[in-house]
C-alpha positions in Angstrom: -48.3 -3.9 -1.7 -48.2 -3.5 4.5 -46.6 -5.1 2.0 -48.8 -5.5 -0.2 -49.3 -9.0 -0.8 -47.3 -11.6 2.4 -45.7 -11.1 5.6 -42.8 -12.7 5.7 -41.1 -14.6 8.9 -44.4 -15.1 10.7 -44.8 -18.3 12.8 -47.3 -20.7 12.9 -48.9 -20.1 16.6 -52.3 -19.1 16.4 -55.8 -20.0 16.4 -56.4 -23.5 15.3 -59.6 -24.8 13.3 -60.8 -28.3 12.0 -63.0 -26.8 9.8 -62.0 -27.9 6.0 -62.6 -25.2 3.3 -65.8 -26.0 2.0 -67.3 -26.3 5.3 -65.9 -22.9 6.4 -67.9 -21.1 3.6 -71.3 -23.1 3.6 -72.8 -21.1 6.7 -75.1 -18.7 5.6 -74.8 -14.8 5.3 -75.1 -12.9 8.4 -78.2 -10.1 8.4 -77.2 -6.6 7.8 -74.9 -5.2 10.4 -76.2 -2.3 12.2 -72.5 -0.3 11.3 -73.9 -0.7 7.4 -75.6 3.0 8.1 -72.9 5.2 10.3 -71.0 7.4 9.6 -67.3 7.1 8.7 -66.2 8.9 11.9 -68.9 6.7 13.9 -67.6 3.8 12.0 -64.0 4.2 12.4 -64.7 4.2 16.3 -65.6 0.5 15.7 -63.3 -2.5 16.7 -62.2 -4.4 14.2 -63.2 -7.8 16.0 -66.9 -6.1 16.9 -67.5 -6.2 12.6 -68.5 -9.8 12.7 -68.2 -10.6 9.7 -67.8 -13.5 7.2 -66.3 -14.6 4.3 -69.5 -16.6 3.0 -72.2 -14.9 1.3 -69.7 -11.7 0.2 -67.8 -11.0 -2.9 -64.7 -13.4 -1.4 -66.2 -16.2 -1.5 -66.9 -16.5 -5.0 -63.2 -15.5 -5.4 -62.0 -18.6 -2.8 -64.3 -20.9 -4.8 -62.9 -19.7 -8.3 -59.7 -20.4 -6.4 -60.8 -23.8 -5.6 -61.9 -24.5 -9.2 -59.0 -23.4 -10.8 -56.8 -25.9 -8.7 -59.5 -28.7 -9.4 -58.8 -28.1 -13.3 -55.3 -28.1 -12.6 -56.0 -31.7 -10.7 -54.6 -30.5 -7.6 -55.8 -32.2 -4.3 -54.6 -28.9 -2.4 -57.2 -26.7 -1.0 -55.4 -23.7 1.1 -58.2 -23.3 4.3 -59.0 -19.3 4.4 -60.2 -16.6 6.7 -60.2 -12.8 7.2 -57.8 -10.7 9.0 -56.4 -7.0 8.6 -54.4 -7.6 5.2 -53.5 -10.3 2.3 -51.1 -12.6 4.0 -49.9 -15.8 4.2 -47.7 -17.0 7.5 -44.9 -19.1 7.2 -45.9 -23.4 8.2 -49.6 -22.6 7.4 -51.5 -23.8 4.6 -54.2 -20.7 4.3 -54.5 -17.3 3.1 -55.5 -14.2 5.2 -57.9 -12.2 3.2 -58.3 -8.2 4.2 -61.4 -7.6 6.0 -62.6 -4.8 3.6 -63.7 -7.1 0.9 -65.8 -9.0 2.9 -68.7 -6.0 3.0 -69.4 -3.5 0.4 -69.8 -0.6 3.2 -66.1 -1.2 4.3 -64.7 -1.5 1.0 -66.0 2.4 0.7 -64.4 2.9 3.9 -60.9 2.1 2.7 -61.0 3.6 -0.2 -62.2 6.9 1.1 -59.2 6.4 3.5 -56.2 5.0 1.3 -58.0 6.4 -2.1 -58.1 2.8 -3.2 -59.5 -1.0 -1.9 -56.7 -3.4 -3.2 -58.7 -6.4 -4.5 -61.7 -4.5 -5.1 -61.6 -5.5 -8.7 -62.3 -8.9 -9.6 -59.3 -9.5 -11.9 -57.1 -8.0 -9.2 -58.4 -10.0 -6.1 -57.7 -13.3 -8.4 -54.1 -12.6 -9.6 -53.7 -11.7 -5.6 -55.0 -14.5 -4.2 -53.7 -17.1 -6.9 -49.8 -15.1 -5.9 -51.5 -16.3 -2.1 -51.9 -19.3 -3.2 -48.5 -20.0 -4.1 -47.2 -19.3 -0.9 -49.7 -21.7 0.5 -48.9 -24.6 -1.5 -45.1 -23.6 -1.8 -45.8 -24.4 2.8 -47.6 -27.2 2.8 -45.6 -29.1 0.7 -42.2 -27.6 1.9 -40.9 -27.3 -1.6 -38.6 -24.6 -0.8 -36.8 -27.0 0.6 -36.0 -28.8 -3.0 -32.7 -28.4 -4.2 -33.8 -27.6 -8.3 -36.1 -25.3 -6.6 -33.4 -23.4 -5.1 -31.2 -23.1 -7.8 -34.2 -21.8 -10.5 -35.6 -19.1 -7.9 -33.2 -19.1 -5.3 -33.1 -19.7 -1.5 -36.0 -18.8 1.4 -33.8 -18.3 3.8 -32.3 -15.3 2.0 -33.6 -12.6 4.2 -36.5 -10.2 3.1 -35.6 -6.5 2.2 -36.6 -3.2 2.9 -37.1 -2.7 -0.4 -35.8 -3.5 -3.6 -34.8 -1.7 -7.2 -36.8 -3.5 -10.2 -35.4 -4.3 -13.3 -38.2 -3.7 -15.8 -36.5 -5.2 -18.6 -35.9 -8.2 -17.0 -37.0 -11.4 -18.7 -35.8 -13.5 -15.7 -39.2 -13.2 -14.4 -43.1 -13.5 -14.9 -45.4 -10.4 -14.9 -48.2 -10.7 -12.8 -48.7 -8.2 -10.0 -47.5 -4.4 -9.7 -44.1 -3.2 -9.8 -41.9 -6.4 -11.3 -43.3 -7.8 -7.7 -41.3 -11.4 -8.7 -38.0 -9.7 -8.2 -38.4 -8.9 -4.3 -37.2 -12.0 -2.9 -37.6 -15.7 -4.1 -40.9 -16.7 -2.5 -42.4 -14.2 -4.5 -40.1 -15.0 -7.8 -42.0 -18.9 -6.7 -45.2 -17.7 -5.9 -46.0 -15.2 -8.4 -45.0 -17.9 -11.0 -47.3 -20.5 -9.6 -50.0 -17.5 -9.9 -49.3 -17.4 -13.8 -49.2 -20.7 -14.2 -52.7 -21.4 -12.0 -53.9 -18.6 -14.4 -56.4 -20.3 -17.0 -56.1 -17.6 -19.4 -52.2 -16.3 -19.0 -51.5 -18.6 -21.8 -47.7 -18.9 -20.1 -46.0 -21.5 -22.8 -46.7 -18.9 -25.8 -46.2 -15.6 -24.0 -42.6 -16.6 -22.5 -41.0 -18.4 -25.4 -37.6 -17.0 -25.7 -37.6 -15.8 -21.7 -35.2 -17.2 -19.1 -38.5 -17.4 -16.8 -40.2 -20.3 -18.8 -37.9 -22.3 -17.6 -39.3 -21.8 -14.2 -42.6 -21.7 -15.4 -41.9 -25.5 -16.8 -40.6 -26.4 -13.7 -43.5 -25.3 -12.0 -45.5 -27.3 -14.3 -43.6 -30.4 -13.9 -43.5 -30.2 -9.8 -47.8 -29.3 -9.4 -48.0 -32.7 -11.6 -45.5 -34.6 -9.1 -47.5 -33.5 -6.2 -51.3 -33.4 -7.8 -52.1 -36.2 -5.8 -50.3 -35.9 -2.8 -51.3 -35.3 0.9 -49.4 -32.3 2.1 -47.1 -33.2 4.5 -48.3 -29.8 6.5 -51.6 -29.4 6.9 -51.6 -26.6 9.5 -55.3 -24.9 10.4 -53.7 -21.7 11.8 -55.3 -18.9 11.6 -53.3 -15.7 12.8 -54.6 -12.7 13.4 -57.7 -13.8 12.8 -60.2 -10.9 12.7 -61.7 -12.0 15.6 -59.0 -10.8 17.8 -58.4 -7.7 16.1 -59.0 -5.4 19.4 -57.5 -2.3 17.5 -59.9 0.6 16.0 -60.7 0.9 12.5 -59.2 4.6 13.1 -56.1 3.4 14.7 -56.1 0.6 12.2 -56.0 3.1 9.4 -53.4 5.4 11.4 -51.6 2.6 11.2 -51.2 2.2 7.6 -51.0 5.7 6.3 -48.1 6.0 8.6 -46.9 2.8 6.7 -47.0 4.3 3.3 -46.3 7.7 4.4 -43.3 9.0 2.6 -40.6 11.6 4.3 -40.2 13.8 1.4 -38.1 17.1 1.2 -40.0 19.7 3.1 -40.2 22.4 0.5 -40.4 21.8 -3.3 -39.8 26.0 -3.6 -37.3 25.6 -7.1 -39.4 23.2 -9.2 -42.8 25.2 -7.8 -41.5 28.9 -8.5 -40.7 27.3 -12.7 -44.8 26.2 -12.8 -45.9 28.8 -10.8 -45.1 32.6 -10.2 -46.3 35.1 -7.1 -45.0 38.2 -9.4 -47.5 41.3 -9.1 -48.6 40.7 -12.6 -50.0 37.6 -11.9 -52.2 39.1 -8.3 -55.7 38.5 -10.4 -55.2 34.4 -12.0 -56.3 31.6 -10.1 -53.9 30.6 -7.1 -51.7 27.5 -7.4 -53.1 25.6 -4.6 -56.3 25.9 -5.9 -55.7 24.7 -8.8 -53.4 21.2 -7.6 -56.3 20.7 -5.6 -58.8 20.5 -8.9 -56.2 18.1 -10.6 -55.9 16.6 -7.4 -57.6 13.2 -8.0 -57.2 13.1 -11.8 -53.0 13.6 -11.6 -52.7 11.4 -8.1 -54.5 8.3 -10.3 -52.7 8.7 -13.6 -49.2 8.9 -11.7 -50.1 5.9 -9.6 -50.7 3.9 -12.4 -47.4 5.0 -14.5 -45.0 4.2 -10.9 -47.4 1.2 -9.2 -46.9 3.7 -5.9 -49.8 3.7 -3.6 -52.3 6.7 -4.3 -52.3 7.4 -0.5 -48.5 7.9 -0.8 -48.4 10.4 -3.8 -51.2 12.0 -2.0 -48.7 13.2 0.5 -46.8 14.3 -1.9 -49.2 16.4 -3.1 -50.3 17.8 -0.5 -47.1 19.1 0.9 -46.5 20.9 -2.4 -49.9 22.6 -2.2 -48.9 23.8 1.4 -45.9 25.6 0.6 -47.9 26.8 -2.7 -50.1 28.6 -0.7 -46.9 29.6 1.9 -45.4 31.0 -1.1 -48.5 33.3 -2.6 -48.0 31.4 -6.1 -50.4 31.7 -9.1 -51.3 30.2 -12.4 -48.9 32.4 -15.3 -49.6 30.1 -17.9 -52.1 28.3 -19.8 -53.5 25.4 -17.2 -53.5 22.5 -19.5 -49.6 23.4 -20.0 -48.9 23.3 -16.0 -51.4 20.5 -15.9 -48.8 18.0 -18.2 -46.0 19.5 -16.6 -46.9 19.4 -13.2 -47.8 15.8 -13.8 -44.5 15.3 -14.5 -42.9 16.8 -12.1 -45.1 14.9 -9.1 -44.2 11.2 -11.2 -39.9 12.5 -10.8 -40.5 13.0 -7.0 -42.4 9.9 -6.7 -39.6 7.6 -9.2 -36.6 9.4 -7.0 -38.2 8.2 -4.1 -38.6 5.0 -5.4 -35.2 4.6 -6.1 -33.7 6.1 -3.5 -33.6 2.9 -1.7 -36.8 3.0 0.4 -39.2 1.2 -2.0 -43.2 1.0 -0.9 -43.3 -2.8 -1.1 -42.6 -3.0 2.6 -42.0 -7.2 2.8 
């Protein structure tokens, strides 16, 4: 999830604020922007630091207050200070959560959906299970409770480096399930953090869902340790904000660049084998419906359902997909069967080349 969902081994230099949470959201909303109207290709012309926007008065701040509400139930003194940047992170010795600029306005959460086919945290549910996994990280800072030796031994050490990528174990019971793709098995600031998210969670009803699973023990821990510290001042209390939005100088276009270039895959050039079994360019064939054209009906119904059966990015398969309707068209092929056949089995064939990419060792969750 960039990665998706932190940055890991970022410092704490950066802007500094005295603003406490509550005060950073009780500014009013800002009148319409002018950019609400443009084009995309006008739009995407646009800095990111000439948006101007704000988290109070959109969508995300009812999200950081929920936040805030949920902590309050759990009698936690610990308010994480927020503010938007280009993606969900959280940078190492800061307190705060940097929340993706698209969500703060309705117009650019269009935006990135038109350019990476989806707006991570667009959904309610979704923004709350990633900003509660934020959250984690935030308190797991300011508290420095990484560097507790139980801690350690239940989830592991920080200083084990991030990877490239990692291969999931789905069976796993080691673990809680909260975001995509077994994302508590990456490294163990996620393992910590996406078990503080199920235990924030006021509905994941952790004690009865985990009986029997290895992770309950961490999910006790975690129980036991928020209680030790409910009342405590955090011993770092850092206002940093990095990269905040602000000082974004890049485009939207280059911004977006950026991050298809990120998820892009390097897949083989020609798919020519598995293509010629779905497909045929035989003369027989000359009058039915070419093969291109028809992946690029199924286009946007296939690329959704085999993101959501691998957790890979729909900008990602998209590439797939594309390459194989190039050399479809290179190669002359045509429908020679019935199309709800091909349909399943081309399906199938586009979820293999996205699982062998996943575990050929060059995973999307980029940490």
């Amino acid at each position: 999830m960039a990665l998706r969902y932190t940055k890991g081994g970022m410092t704490a230099a950066g802007e500094k604020t005295g603003a406490s949470p509550s005060e950073a959201l009780e500014a009013g909303p800002p009148p319409e922007p002018e950019w609400v109207s443009w084009p995309d290709e006008k739009l995407l012309d646009l800095r990111l630091s000439d948006l101007d926007l704000r988290i109070e008065g959109s969508l995300l701040e009812e999200r950081v207050q929920q936040l805030y509400r949920e902590l309050e139930a759990r009698n936690l003194r610990f308010r994480p200070h927020v503010w938007l940047s280009d993606d969900w992170f959280t940078p190492d010795e800061v307190s705060g959560i940097a929340l993706p600029f698209y969500l703060a306005h309705p117009r650019l959460t269009r935006l990135e959906r038109d350019q990476m086919f989806e707006a991570e945290g667009e959904d309610p549910e979704e923004c709350m299970r990633i900003i509660r996994h934020e959250a984690g990280h935030a308190i797991d800072h300011a508290y420095r409770l990484s560097r507790r030796r139980r801690r350690q031994r239940l989830f592991g050490k920080s200083s084990l480096p991030y990877p490239e990528h990692y291969t999931p174990k789905p069976y796993s019971r080691s673990y809680v399930l909260h975001l995509d793709f077994w994302y508590a098995q990456s490294h163990p600031d996620e393992d910590f953090a996406e078990t503080f998210a199920v235990w924030l969670d006021p509905d994941s009803m952790w004690r009865e869902r985990y009986v029997g699973w290895p992770a309950l023990k961490k999910l006790q821990y975690m129980d036991e340790l928020m209680r030790e510290i409910a009342d405590r001042r955090p011993p770092v209390n850092s206002r940093a904000r990095i990269d905040p939005l602000h000082r974004l100088r890049k485009t939207l276009r280059k911004h977006y660049r950026q991050r298809r270039q990120h998820y892009g895959l390097e897949y083989p050039e020609f798919y020519d084998r598995d293509l010629r079994r779905l497909f045929s360019d035989a003369p027989e064939h000359r009058g039915n419906p070419t093969a291109a054209g028809f992946l690029n009906r199924i286009r946007k119904e296939v690329r959704r359902k085999v993101a959501s059966w691998t957790g890979e990015y729909q900008y990602t398969i998209d590439r797939v997909f594309e390459d194989m309707i190039d050399r479809c068209r290179e190669l002359s092929l045509r429908l020679a069967s019935p199309e709800d056949q091909v349909k399943l089995d081309f399906t199938v064939l586009l979820t293999v080349q996205t699982m062998n990419y996943l575990h050929s060792g060059r995973h999307r969750v980029a940490l």
